[in-house]
N, C-alpha and C positions, 0 to 999 in steps of 0.2 A: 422664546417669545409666544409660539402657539398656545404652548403649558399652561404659562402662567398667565395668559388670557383666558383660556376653558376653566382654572381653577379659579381663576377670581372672576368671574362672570354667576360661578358655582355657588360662592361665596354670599355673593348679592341678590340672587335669584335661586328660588323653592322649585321652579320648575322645573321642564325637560328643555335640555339644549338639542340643538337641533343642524347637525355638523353643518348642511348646505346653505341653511340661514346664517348662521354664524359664520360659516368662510366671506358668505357676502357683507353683511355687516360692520365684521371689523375688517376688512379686507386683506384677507388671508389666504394662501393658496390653499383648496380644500384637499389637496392629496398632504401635503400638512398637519393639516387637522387629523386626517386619520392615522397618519405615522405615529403622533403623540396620543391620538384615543385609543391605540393598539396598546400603548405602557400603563397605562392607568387604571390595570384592574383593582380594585379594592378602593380607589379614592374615588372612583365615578361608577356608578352604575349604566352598561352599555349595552345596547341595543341594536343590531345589528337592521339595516333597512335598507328597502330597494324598489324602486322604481322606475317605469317608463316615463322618459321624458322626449322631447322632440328637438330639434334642429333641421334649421330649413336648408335641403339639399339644393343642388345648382340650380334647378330649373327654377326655385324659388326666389332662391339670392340675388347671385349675379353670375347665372346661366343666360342662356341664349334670351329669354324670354322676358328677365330682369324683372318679374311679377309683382314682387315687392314693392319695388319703384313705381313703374309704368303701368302699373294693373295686369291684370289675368288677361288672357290672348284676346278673349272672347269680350272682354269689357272692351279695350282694342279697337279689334275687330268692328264695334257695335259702332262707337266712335266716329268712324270715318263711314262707315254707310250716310248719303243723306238722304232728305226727307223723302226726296222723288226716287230714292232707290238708285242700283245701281247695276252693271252687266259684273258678271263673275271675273271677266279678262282685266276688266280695269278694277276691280277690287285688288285683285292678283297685285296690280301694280302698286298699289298704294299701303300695302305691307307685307311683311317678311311672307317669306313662303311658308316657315313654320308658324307663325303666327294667322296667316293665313288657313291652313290646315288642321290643329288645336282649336282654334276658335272658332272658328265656321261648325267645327263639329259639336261645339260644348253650348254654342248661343242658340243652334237650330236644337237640343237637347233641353234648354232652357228654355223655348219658344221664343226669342227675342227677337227673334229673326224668322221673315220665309221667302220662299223659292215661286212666285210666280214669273211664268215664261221665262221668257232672258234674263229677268232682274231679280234679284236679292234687293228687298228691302227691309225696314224695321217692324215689326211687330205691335211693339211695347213701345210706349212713348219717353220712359225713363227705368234706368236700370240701377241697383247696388251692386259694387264689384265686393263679395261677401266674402270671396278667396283672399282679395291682399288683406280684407280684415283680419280673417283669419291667424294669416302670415304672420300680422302685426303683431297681432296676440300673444302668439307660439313665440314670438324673437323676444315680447318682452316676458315671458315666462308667465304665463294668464291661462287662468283654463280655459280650454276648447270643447265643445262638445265631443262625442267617437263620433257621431255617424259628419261631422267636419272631418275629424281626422281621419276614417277611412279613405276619405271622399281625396283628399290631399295625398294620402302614400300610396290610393292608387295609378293618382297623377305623378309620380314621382317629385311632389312639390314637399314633402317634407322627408326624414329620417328619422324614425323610431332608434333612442338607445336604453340603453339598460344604466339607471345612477346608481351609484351604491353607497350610501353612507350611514351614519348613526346618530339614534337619540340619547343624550348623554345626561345624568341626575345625578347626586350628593351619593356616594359608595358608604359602605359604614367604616371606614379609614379615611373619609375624605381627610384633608388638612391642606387650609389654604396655602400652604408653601409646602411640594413635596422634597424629603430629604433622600437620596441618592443613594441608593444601596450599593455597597462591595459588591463585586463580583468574587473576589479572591480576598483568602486570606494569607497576608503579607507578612515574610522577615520583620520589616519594619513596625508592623503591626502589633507583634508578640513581642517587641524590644524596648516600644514605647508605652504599650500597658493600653493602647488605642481602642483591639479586638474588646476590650470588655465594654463600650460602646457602641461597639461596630454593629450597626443594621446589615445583615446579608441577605443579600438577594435570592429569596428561595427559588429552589432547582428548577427545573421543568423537567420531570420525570416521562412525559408526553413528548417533548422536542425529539426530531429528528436530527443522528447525527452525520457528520458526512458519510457519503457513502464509501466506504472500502476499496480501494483500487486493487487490482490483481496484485497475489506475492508473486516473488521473481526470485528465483533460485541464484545463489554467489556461486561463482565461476567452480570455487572447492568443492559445493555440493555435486555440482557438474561432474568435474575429473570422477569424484570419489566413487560416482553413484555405477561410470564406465569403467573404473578401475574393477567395481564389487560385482558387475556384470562376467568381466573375464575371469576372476576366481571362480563364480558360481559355474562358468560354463569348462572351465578345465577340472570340476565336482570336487572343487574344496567345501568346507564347510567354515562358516563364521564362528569365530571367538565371541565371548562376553565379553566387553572391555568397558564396563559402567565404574569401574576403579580407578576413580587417578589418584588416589590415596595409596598407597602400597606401603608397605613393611620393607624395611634393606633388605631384610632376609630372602622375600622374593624379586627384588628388583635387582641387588648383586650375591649375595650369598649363595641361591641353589644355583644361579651362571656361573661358580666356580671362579667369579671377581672376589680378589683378597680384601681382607677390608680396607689395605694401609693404600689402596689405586686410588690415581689424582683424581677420578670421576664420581670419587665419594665425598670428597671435599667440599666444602660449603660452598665455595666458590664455583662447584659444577651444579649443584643439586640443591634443589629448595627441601630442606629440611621443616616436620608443624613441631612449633608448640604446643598445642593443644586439639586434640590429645597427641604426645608426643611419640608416645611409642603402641607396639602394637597391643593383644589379649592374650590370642593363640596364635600357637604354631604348632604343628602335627611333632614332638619331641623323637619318636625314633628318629622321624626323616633330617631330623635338625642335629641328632647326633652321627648322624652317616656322613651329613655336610662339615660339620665340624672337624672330623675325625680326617677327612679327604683333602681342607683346607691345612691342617697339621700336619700331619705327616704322608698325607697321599694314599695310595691303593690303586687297585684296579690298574695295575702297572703303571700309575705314577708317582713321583714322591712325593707332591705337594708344594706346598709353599714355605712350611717349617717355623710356622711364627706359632703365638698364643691368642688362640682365633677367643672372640669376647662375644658374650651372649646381647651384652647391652645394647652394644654397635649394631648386631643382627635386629635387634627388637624396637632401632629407630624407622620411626615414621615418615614419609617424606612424599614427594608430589613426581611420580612412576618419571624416569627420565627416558624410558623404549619401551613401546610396548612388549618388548619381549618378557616381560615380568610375565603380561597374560598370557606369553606361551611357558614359562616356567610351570605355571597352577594348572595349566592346561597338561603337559605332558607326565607331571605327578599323578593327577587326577587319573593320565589315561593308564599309569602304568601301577594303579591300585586292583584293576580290572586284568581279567585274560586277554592278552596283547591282542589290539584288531591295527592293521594299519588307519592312519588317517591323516588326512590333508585340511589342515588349517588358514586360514587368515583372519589379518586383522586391518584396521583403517581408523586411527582414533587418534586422539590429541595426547602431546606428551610435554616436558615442561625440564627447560637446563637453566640454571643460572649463568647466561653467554649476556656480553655488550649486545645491544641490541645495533645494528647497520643497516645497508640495504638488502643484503640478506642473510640476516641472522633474526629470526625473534626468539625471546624466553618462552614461547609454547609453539609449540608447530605439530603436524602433523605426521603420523609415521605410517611406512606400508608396511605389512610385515607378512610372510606366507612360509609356511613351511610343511615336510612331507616326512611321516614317520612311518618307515616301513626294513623290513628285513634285507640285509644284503645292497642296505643304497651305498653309491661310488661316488666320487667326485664330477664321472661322468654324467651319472644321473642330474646333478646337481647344475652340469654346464646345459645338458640338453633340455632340461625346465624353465632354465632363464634362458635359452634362444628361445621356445616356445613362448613365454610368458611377454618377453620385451618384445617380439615378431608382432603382437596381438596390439603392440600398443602403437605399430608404424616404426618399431626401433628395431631394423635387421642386421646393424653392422654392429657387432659387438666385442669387445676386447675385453680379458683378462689379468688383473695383474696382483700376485702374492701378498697379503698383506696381514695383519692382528691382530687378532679380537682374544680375550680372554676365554672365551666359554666356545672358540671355535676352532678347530684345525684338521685340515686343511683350511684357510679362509682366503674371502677371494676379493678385490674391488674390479667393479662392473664400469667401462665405459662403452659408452656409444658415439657415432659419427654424427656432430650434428652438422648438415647441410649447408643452415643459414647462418651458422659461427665459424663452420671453416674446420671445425679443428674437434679434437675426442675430449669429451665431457663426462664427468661419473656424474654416474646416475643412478650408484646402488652399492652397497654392500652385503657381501652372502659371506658362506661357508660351511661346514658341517660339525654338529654341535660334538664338543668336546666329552670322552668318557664320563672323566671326573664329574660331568653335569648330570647325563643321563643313568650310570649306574646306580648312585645312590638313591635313586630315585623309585629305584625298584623294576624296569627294563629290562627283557630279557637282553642276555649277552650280546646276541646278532642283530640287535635292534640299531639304525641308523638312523637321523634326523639331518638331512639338508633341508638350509632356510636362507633365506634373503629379505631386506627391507630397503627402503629407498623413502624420500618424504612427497608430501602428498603437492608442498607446495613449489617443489623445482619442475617438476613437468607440467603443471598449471601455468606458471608464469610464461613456458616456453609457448604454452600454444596460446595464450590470450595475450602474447607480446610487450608481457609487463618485468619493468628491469628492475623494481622496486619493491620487497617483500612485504614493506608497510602500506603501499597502495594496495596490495592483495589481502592483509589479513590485518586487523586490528583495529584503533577507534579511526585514523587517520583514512579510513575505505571511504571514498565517493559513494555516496548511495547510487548515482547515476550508474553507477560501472554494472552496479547490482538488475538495471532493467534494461540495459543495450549491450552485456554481453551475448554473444553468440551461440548457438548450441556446442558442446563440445563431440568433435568428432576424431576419437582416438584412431588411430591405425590408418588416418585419411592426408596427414601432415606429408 
């Protein structure tokens, strides 16, 4: 309604509109007015304006004094004096005590009035009350002289504000009917052939946008960041793990997994299309794995099939991180043997049913220790150290099988609030067949262990459901009221 009155007023008239004229006018709220002369850059040329205006305060209105009404105290005052004068006690009585005190001050200030002996009498034989004039004026919006209006907000008889509006003229885009720009360009838009009409609403490259509320770290960030604190401080050192693309060759071939094992199956492992397989592979080190997968060495026989280069050379999305410990201990054993102490903490990916806890990508722990002369013992004594660190002291062992490890071991611990022993890990020590062809000196040994990042997160943030933790189905809420994590505090 405001619009399309400012534009057709626009329409019929060359001159300047005038918002606080025009609200009164067509009788229009004037905060109105400026909502819509705030949209109309280009059809209106606008002017931003400001002003002191007045409003009469209580003492003016209908304060104690009622001045507007009844007159100024002192006009009053003047009033009830008569001709023969009168004593100050009985003035007293015949008006208000502030009316009495005000005016007495403002009539004797005006000379209207004087004080001989006992009596107050009149002066002047006839007075103008110039204040409620004033008044009048100011309440019908009329101008006032300043040295009136000082004279009034010294008396607290009026309130100075601040108006703020605008003068408004023909823009060079005026048009008497504005038509409605897009904000967005829509599906629908590009389907009905609409957008080649479509007016869009240009950007405002100036606007401010919301402000940024604080990030909030996900509970996974949490564990991973105390998990990566206790590697560093037992002085392992971090893997690379920017790979989720691997070659089979390094994800089961150099682990001394056969090709024909169910966990190479499509149905375990997301295999790519494109690119499907890999470039290179170091060819001595892939004829010592080959040769070890055939007929064995290093005092074992192998597996006795016809190992296939193709199968090595597919592509696929790393199902354990231990692919990164594969490249990691070829690498170290191109060099003069140094011991070293590895981890890892990165995402890994099975083609499993997805339930409440199972997802097709999850997180892996992995740590392992390469050095001369390690035992099984070694191996028990690092994961009582390691799980100790994490608030997990009661620990059990029990035999179990991994291709690329033996002896190998599953890790349970006591949990408190289940009642009952929960694994929490599998380790073992990596298998000859792995580490020889590899190029290792003989005495060289590797214990290693992994566990996932997302069963001890769940335990301490109390969550029974792997999809509430990890995936599209995450509350963002969970993301800004979890809690700190405090490992080894459970």
């Amino acid at each position: 309604m405001a619009e399309d009155a400012i534009l057709g007023y626009l329409e019929k008239n060359e001159g300047i509109l005038d918002s606080g004229c025009f609200a009164v006018e067509f009788g229009i709220d004037h905060d109105e007015i400026i909502n819509v002369t705030k949209s109309l850059n280009g059809y209106g040329l606008v002017i931003a304006q400001a002003k002191e205006i007045f409003k009469l305060g209580e003492k003016g209105n209908c304060g104690e004094n009622h001045t507007l009404f009844q007159g100024s105290p002192e006009v009053q005052l003047y009033s009830v004096i008569p001709a023969e004068g009168i004593s100050p006690d009985e003035l007293q009585k015949r008006v208000d005590p502030t009316i009495f005190k005000v005016g007495f001050a403002q009539a004797m200030k005006n000379k209207w009035v004087e004080r001989v002996k006992q009596l107050i009498s009149r002066k002047v034989q006839h007075v103008d009350d110039k204040v409620k004039e004033c008044l009048v004026h100011i309440q019908a919006g009329e101008v006032v002289g300043r040295e009136e209006i000082d004279a009034l907000k010294r008396r607290k008889l009026i309130l100075s504000q601040t108006w703020k509006g605008y003068s408004i003229r023909k823009g060079p885009n005026y048009v008497p009917k504005r038509k409605k720009a897009a904000t967005d360009l829509t599906r629908e838009h590009l389907q009905s052939g609409a957008w080649k009409k479509l007016e869009l609403k240009e950007y405002n490259f100036n606007a401010k946008g919301l402000p940024p509320e604080g990030g909030h770290l996900h509970p996974l960030l949490k564990v991973r960041q105390q998990l990566k604190n206790i590697f560093l401080q037992m002085g392992f050192e971090e893997m690379p793990t920017n790979n989720f693309v691997e070659s089979s060759f390094w994800n089961f071939d150099a682990l001394f997994q056969p090709q024909q094992h169910p966990a190479r199956d499509s149905h375990d492992t997301f295999f790519l299309q494109a690119p499907s397989t890999t470039n290179w592979l170091p060819e001595d080190y892939v004829e010592r794995v080959k040769c070890v997968h055939e007929s064995g060495g290093y005092g074992s026989r192998g597996y006795g099939y016809d190992w296939k280069r193709e199968e090595a050379n597919k592509n696929l999305l790393r199902t354990h991180t231990t692919a990164v410990s594969s490249r990691m201990l070829y690498k170290l054993a191109q060099k003069p043997f140094t011991p070293k102490k590895y981890f890892s903490i990165d995402r890994v990916f099975r083609n499993e049913a997805v339930d409440r806890t199972h997802l097709a990508e999850f997180h892996q722990i992995e740590g392992l220790i390469c050095d001369r002369g390690l035992t099984l013992g070694d191996l028990i004594g690092v994961l009582y150290d390691f799980f100790s660190r994490l608030g997990m002291t009661k620990l059990r062992f029990k035999p179990a099988y991994n291709p690329y490890t033996e002896p190998s071991m599953e890790i349970f611990s006591y949990h408190e609030g289940f009642g009952k022993w929960v694994e929490i890990g599998n380790s073992g020590m990596f298998r000859p067949e792995m580490l020889l062809p590899m190029g290792l000196p003989d005495d060289v040994c590797v214990v290693a262990w992994g566990l996932s990042l997302e069963r001890p997160t769940m335990i301490l943030y109390g969550i029974d459901n792997i999809r509430d933790l990890f995936g599209h189905k995450v509350d963002l809420g969970l993301m800004k009221k979890n809690p700190i994590c405090r490992l080894g505090l459970q």
